[in-house]
KEBA-603622 format. One line per field, with one value per residue (C-alpha): residue number from 1; x, y, z; residue in three letters. Coordinates in steps of 0.5 Angstrom, whole numbers, padded with zeros to 4 digits, always signed. Layout:
! KEBA-603622
nr = c(NUM, ...) .
east = c(X, ...) .
north = c(Y, ...) .
up = c(Z, ...) .
rest = c(ALA, ...) .
//
This chain:
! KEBA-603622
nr = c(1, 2, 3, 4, 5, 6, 7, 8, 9, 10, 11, 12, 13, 14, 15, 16, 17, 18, 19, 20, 21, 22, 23, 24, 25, 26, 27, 28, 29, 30, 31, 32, 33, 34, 35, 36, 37, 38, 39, 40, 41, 42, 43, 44, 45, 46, 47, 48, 49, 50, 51, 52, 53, 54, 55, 56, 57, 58, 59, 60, 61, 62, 63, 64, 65, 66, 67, 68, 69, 70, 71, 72, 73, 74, 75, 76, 77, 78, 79, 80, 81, 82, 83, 84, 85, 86, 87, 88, 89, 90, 91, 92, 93, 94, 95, 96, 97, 98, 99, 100, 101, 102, 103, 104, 105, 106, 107, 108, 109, 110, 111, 112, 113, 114, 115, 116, 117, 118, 119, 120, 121, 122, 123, 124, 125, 126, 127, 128, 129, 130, 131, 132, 133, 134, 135, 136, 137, 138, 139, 140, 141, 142, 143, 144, 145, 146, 147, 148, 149, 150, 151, 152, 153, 154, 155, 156, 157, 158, 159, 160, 161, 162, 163, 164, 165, 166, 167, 168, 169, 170, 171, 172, 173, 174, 175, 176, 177, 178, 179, 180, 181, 182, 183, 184, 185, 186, 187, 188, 189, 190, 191, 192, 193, 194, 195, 196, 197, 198, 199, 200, 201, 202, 203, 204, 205, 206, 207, 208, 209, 210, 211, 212, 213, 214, 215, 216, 217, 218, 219, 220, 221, 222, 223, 224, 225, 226, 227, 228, 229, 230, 231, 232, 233, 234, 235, 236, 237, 238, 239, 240, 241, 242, 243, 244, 245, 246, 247, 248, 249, 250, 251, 252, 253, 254, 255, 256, 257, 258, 259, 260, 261, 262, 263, 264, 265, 266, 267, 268, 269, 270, 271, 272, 273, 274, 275, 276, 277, 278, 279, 280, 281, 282, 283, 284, 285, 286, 287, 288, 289, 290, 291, 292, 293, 294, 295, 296, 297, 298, 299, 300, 301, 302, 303, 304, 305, 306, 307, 308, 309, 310, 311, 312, 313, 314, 315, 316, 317, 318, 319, 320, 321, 322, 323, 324, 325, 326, 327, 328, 329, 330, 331, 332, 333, 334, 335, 336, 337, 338, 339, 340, 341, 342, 343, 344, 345, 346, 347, 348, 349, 350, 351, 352, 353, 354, 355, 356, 357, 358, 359, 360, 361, 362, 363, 364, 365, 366, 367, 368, 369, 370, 371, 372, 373, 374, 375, 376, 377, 378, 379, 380, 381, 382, 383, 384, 385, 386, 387, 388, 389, 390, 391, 392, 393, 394, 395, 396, 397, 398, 399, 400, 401, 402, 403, 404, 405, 406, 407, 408, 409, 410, 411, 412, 413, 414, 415, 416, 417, 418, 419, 420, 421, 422, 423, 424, 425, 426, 427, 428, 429, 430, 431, 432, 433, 434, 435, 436, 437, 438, 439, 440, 441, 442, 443, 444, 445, 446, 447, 448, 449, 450, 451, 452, 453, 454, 455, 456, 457, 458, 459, 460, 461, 462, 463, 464, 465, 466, 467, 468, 469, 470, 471, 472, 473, 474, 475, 476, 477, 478, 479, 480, 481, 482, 483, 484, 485, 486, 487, 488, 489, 490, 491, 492, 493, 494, 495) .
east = c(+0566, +0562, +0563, +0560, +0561, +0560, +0559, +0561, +0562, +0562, +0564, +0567, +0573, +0578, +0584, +0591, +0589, +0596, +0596, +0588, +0590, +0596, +0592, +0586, +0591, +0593, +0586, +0584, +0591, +0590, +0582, +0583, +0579, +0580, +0578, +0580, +0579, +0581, +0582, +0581, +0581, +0574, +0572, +0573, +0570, +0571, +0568, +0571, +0570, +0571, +0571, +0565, +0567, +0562, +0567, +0568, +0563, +0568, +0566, +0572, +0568, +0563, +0568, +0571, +0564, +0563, +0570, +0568, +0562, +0564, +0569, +0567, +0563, +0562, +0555, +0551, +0555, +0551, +0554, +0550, +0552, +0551, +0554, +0557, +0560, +0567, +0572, +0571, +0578, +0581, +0586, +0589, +0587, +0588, +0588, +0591, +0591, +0587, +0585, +0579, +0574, +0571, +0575, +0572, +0577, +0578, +0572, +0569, +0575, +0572, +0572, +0567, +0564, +0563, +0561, +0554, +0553, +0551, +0549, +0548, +0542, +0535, +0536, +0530, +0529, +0528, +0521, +0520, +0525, +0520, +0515, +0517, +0519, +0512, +0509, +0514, +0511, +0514, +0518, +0522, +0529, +0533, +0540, +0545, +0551, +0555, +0559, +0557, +0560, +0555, +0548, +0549, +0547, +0543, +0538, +0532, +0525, +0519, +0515, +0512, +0516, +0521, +0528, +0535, +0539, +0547, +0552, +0558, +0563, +0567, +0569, +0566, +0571, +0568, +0562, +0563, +0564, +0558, +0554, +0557, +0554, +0547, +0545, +0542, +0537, +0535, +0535, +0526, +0526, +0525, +0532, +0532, +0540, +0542, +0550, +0551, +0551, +0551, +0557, +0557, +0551, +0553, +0558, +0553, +0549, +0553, +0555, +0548, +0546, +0551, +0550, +0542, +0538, +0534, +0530, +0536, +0534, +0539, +0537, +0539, +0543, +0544, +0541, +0544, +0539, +0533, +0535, +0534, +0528, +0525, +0528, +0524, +0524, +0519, +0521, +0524, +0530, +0532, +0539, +0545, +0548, +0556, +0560, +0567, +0570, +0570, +0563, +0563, +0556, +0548, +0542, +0535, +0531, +0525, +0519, +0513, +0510, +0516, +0516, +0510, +0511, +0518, +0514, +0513, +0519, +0523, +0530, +0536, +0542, +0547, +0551, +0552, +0547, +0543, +0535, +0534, +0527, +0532, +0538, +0538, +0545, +0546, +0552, +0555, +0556, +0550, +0545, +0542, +0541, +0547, +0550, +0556, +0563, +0569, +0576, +0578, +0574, +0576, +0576, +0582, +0581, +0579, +0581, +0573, +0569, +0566, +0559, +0560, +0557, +0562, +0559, +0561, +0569, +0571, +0571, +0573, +0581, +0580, +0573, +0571, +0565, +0559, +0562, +0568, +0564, +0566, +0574, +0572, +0576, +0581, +0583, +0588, +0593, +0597, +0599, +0605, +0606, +0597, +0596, +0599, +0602, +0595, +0591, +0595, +0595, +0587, +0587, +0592, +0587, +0581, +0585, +0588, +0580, +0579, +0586, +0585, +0591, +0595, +0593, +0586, +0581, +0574, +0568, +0562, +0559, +0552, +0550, +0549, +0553, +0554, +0560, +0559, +0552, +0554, +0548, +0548, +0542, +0541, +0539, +0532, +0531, +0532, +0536, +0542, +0544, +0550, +0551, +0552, +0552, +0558, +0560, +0560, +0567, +0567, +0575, +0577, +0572, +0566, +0570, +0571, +0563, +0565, +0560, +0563, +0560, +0560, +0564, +0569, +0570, +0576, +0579, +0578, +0582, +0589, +0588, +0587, +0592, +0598, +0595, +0598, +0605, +0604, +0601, +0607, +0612, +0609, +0609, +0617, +0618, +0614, +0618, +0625, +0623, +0620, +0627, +0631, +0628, +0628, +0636, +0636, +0633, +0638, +0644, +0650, +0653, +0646, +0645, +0639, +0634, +0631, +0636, +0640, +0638, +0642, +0637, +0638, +0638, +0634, +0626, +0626, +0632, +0631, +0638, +0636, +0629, +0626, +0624, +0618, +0615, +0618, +0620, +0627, +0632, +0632, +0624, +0624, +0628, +0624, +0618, +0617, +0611, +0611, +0616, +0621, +0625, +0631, +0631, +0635, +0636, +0641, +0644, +0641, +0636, +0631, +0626) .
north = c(+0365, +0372, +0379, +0385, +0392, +0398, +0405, +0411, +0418, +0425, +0432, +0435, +0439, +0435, +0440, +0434, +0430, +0427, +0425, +0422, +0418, +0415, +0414, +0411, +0406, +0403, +0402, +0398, +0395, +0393, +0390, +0387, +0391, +0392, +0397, +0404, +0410, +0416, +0423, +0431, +0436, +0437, +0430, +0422, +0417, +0410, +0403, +0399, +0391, +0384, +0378, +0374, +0369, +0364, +0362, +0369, +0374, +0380, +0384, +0389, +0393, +0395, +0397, +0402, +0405, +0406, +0409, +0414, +0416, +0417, +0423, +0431, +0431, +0424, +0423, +0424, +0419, +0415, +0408, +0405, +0396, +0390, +0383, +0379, +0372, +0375, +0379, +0386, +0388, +0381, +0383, +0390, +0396, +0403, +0409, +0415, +0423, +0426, +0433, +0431, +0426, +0426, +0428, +0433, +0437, +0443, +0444, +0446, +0453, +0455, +0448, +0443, +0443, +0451, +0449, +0445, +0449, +0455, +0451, +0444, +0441, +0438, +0431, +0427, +0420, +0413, +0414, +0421, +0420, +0414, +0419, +0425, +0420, +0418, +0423, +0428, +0432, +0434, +0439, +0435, +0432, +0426, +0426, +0420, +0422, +0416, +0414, +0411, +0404, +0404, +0407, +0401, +0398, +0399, +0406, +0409, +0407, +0410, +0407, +0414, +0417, +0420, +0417, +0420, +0424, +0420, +0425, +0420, +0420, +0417, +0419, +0425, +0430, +0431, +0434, +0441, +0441, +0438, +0442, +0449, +0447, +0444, +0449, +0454, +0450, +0447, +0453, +0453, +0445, +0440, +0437, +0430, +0427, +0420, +0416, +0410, +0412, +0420, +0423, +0425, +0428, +0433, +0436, +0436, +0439, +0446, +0445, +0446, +0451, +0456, +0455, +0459, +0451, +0454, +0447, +0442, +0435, +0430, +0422, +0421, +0416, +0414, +0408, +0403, +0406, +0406, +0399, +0399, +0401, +0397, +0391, +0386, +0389, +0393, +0400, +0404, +0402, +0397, +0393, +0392, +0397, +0397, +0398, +0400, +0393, +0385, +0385, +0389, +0390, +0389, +0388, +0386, +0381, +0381, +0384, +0380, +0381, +0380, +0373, +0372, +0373, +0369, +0363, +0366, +0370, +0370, +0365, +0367, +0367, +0363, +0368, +0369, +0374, +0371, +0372, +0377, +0380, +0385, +0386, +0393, +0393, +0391, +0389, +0395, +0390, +0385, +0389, +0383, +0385, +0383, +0386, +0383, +0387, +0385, +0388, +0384, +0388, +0396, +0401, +0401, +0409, +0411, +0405, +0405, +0398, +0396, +0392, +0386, +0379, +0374, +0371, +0378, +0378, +0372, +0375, +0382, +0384, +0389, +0392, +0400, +0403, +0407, +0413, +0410, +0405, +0409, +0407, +0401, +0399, +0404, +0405, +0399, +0399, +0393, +0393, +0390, +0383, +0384, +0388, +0389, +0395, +0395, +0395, +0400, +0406, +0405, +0406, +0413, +0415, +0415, +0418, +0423, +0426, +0427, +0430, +0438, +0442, +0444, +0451, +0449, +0449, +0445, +0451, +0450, +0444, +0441, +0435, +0431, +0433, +0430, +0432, +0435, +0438, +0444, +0443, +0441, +0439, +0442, +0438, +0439, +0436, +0443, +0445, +0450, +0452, +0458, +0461, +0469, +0468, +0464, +0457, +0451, +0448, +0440, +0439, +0437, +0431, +0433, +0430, +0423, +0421, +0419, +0422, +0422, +0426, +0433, +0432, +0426, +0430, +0434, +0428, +0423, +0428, +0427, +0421, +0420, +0426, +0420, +0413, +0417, +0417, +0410, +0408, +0412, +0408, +0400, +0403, +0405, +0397, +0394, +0397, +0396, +0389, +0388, +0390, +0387, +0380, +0383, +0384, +0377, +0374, +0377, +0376, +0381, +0382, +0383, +0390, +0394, +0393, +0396, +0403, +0403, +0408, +0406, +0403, +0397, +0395, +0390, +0393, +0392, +0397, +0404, +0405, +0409, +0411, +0417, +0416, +0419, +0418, +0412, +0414, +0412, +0417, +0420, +0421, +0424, +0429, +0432, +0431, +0431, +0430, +0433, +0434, +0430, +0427, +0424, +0425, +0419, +0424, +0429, +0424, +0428, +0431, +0436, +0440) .
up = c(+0272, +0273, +0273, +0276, +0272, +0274, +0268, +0271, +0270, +0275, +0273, +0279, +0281, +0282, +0285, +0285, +0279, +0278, +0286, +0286, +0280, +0285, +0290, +0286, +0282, +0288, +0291, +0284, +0284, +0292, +0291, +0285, +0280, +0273, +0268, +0265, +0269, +0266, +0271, +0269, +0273, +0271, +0274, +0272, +0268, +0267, +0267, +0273, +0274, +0279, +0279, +0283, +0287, +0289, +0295, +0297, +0298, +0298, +0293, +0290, +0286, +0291, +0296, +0291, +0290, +0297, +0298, +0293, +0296, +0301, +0298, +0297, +0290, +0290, +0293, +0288, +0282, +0278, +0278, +0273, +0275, +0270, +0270, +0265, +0264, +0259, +0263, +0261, +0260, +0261, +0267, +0264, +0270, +0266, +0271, +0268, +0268, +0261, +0259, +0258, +0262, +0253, +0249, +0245, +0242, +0247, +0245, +0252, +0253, +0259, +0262, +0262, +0270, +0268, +0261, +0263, +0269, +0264, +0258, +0259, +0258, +0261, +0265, +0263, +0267, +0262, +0262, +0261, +0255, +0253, +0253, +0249, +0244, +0244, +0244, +0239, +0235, +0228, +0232, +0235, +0234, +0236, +0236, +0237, +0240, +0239, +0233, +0227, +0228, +0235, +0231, +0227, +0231, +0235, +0236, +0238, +0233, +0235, +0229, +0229, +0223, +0228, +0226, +0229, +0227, +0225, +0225, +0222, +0227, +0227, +0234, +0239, +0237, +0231, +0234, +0235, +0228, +0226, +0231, +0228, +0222, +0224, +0230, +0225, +0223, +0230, +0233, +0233, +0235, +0241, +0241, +0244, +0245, +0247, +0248, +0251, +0259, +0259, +0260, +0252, +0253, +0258, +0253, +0247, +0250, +0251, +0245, +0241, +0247, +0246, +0239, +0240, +0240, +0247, +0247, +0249, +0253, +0254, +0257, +0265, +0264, +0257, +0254, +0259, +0264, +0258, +0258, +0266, +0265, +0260, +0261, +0257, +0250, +0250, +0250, +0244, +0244, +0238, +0237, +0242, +0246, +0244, +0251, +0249, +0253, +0251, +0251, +0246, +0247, +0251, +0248, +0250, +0249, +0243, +0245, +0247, +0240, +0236, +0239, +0237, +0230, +0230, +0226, +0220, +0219, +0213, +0214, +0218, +0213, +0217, +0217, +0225, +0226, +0231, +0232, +0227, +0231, +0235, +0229, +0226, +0224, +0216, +0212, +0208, +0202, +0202, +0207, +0210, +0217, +0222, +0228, +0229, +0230, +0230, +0231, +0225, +0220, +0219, +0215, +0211, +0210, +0217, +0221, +0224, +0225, +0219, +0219, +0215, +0215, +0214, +0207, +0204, +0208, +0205, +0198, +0200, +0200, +0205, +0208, +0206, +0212, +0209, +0209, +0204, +0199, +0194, +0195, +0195, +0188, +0190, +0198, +0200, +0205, +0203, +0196, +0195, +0192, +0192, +0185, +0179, +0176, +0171, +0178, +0181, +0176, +0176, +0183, +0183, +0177, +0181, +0187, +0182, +0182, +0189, +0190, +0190, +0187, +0192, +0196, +0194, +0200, +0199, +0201, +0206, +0208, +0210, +0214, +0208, +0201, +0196, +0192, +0186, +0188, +0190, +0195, +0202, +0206, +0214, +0219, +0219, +0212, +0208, +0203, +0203, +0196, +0195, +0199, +0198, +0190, +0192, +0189, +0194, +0192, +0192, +0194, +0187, +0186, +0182, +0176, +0180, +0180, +0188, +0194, +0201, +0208, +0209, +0215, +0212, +0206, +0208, +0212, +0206, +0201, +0207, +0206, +0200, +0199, +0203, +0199, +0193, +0195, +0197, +0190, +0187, +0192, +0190, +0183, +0183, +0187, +0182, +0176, +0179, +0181, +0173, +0170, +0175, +0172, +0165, +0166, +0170, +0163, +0159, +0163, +0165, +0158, +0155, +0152, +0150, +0155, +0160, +0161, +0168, +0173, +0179, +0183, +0183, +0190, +0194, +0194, +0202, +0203, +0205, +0205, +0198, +0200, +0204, +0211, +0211, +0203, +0202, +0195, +0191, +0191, +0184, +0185, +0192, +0190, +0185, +0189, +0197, +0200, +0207, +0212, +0211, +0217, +0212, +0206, +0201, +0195, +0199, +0205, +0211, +0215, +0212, +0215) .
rest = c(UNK, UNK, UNK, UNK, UNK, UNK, UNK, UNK, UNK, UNK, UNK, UNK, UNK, UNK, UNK, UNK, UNK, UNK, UNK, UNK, UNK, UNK, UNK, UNK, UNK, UNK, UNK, UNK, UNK, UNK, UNK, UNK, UNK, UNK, UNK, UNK, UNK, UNK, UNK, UNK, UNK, UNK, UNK, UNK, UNK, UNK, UNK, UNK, UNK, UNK, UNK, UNK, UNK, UNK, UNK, UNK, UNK, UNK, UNK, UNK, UNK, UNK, UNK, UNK, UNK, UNK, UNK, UNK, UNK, UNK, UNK, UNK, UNK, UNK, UNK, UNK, UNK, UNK, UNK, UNK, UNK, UNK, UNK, UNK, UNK, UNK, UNK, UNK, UNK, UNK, UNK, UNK, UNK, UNK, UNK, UNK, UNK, UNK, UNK, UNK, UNK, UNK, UNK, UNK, UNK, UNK, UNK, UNK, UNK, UNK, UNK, UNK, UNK, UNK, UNK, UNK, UNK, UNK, UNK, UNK, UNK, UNK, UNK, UNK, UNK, UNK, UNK, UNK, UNK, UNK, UNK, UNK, UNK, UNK, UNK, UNK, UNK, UNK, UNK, UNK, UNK, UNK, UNK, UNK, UNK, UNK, UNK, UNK, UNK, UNK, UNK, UNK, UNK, UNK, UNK, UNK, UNK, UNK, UNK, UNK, UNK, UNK, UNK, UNK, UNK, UNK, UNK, UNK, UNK, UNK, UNK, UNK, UNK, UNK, UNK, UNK, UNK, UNK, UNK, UNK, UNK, UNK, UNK, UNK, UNK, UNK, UNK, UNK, UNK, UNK, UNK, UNK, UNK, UNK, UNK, UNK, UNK, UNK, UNK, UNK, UNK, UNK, UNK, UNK, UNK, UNK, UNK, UNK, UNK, UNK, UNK, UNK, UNK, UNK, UNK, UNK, UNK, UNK, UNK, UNK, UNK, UNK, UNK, UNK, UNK, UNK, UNK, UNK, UNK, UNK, UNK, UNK, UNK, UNK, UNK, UNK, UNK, UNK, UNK, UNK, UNK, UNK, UNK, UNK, UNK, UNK, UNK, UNK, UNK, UNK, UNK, UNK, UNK, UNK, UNK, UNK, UNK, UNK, UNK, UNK, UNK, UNK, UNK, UNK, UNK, UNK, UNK, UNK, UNK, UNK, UNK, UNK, UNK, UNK, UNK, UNK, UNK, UNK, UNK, UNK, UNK, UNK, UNK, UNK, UNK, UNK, UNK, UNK, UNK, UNK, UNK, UNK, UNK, UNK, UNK, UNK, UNK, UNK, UNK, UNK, UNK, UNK, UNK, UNK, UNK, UNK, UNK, UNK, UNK, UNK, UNK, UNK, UNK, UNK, UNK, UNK, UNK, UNK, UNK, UNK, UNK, UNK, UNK, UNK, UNK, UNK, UNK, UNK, UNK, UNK, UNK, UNK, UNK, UNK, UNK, UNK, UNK, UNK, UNK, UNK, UNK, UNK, UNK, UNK, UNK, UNK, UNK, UNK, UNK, UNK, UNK, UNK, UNK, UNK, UNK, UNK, UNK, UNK, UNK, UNK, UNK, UNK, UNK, UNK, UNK, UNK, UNK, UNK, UNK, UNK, UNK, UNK, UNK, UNK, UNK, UNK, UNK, UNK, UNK, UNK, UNK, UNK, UNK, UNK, UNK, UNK, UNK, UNK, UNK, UNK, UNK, UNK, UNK, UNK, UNK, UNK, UNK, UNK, UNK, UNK, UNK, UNK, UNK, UNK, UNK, UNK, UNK, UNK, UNK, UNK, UNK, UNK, UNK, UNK, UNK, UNK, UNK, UNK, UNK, UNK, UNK, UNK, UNK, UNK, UNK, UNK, UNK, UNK, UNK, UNK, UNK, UNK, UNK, UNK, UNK, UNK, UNK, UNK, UNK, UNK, UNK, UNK, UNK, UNK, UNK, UNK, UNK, UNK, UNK, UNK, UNK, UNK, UNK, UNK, UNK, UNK, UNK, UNK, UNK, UNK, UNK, UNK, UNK, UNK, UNK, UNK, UNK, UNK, UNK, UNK, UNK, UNK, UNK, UNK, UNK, UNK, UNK, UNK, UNK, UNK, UNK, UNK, UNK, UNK, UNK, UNK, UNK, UNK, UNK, UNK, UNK, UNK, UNK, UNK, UNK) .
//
């Protein structure tokens, strides 16, 4: 079974985009593609894909395409076509109205086809993007646009020292935030972006330009066209190419003279990661190189793909990315029946550190903070220390030994901020159920045991329970975390 797969976006003006996506969803239904296509008003986006009958030489996708090109504003579209043997999205077909084509946040307020008519960046072809990496001075920057899951692996390696800038995304709505910080100190480079086909490109770009950064080159195509143009390994780029579909991503086979060398090269763990001659991806517990991600391995903090080989997941409860391997013994998103009371209250102990008091807001941040420091390091490998005389605050943890992102730090605290009140929760379960087999054991006449507090209900009842912080009546009452949507204590809603 073979399919054709075609990656696509167009910034346009699209005047009715309710009714263009009426009319595009029964086209795709009627020549049996399937896929996502997302419609703004600022234009569309997508990856569409058919089945290739043998019998049959119809083909669906390319009748759409066609369609499209013969509509205003669809001329110049750059249909980015590959074929694959799993079906991309099985036999789902996605088409719907969005605010954006590449959510970004709202960060492009005058709208997006203005935004990169006066701020986008320079369009380089494949080899004129090869060439700049090549010959890059000690002036220029490489950025990865994409997340931190898809650099892991694969990205660009020039073997000249050049490597690319990571922001630690965990998606691209972050990066107007990481661009306000690191423009400063790009304003004098030669900057160079790269995403999976362009279209984030186009956005990040406007973004460092109306920041001041004169210098902005963006790779036509994205790498899916870099890998195009140098089909046989023998480019720059390194790794797979990660395509948010069931293919989870494309390489490019070993460079000639990788194949040469493969003889002599250290033993392959059997782990799974195939010929490691073209795997930069490592495991974030063992660190042997692997590249295989799978749905079934996320953060339990951010809920973002994780890299870890299967030897490691075996002996692991949960997994933790790189950006939360310091809660890797204090992070878990099932705990009951999992952990003891012990376990439980050295966990809140080590969250309790990194929690801030409350009204309290962490200060400044750089691309790479380490907490505690009070210093930050910009992007071009330069320090920032405190800023006019005041002191970098470090969101409570400086106490706590642990170090996150810059950019994760206001995020790790939220969610530690939430496991509390789950901790707390499992805790107050765990000691009903304790008492509760303590009078059991002591029978119903026994005196002087555990006192009875009134909470002697079946532990999967929310009957006494808050609704929104899951906490018993008489410990809710005291201490509400949030809006509550029905709190226990009092019987009735509270806002």
């Amino acid at each position: 079974m073979a399919f054709h797969i075609a990656l696509f976006y167009k910034y346009t003006p699209i005047p009715d985009p309710v009714a263009f996506v009426v009319t595009q969803s029964t086209l795709c239904s009627k020549l049996g593609l399937t896929g996502r296509l997302l419609v703004a008003a600022e234009g569309i986006n997508g990856t569409l894909s058919c089945e290739v009958s043998s019998s049959s030489s119809s083909n669906g996708l390319q009748d759409w395409i066609d369609h499209m090109t013969s509509l205003p504003g669809f001329q110049d579209v750059d249909w980015k076509l590959s074929d694959g043997d799993v079906a991309p999205f099985g036999e789902t077909l996605t088409v719907k109205v969005v605010n954006e084509i590449v959510a970004t946040g709202n960060a492009n307020a005058n709208g997006a086809c203005d935004e990169i008519a006066n701020y986008g960046g320079r369009h380089l072809s494949p080899q004129e993007f090869h060439s700049a990496l090549t010959n890059a001075s000690k002036n220029t920057v490489l950025i990865d646009v994409r997340n931190t899951f898809e650099h892991a692996i694969g990205r660009f390696e020039t073997g000249s020292g050049l490597s690319a800038l990571e922001p630690k995304m965990r998606a691209f709505t972050e990066f107007d935030g990481w661009c306000e910080r690191v423009a400063p100190s790009l304003t004098d480079k030669k900057v160079l972006l790269y995403c999976t086909g362009g279209v984030r490109c186009e956005t990040a770009s406007c973004m460092l330009t109306r920041r001041g950064v004169g210098d902005v080159s963006q790779l036509r195509g994205g790498i899916h066209r870099y890998m195009d143009a140098f089909p046989d390994g023998d480019g720059l780029w390194r790794g797979k190419n990660f395509v948010f579909d069931n293919r989870v991503s494309m390489s490019t086979p070993p460079r000639p003279q990788q194949q040469e060398q493969q003889q002599p090269r250290i033993p392959l763990p059997a782990v799974g990661a195939g010929d490691v001659t073209n795997v930069v991806g490592r495991c974030v517990e063992c660190h042997i190189k692997y590249d295989i991600l799978s749905g079934n391995r996320i953060c339990a903090v951010c809920r973002d793909l994780v890299l870890v080989c299967p030897r490691c997941a075996t002996g692991l409860r949960e997994f933790h990315c790189g950006a939360h391997q310091a809660l890797k013994h204090a992070f878990f998103v099932f705990l009951d029946g999992n952990f003891t009371v012990k376990q439980l209250e050295e966990q809140r102990t080590t969250l309790v550190q990194i929690v801030p008091p409350r009204g309290r807001r962490g200060g400044g941040g750089g691309v790479g903070v380490g907490v505690g420091s009070g210093k930050t390091t910009d992007a071009a490998g330069s320090d920032q220390g405190e800023s006019n005389g005041q002191k970098r605050e470090t969101d409570g943890v400086a106490g706590a030994g642990l170090s996150f992102p810059a950019a994760a730090r206001r995020d790790v605290v939220r969610a530690c901020r939430k496991q509390l009140v789950k901790i707390d929760a499992a805790l107050e379960r765990k000691r009903d159920r304790d008492r509760d087999r303590a009078r059991a054991k002591q029978g119903p006449n026994a005196t002087g045991g555990t006192e009875d507090t009134g909470n002697n209900y079946p532990d999967d009842s929310w009957k006494m329970r808050c609704r929104s912080c899951g906490l018993h009546e008489t410990v809710c009452s005291k201490s509400r975390v949030g809006t509550l949507t029905r709190c226990a204590a009092n019987r009735s809603r509270q806002t």
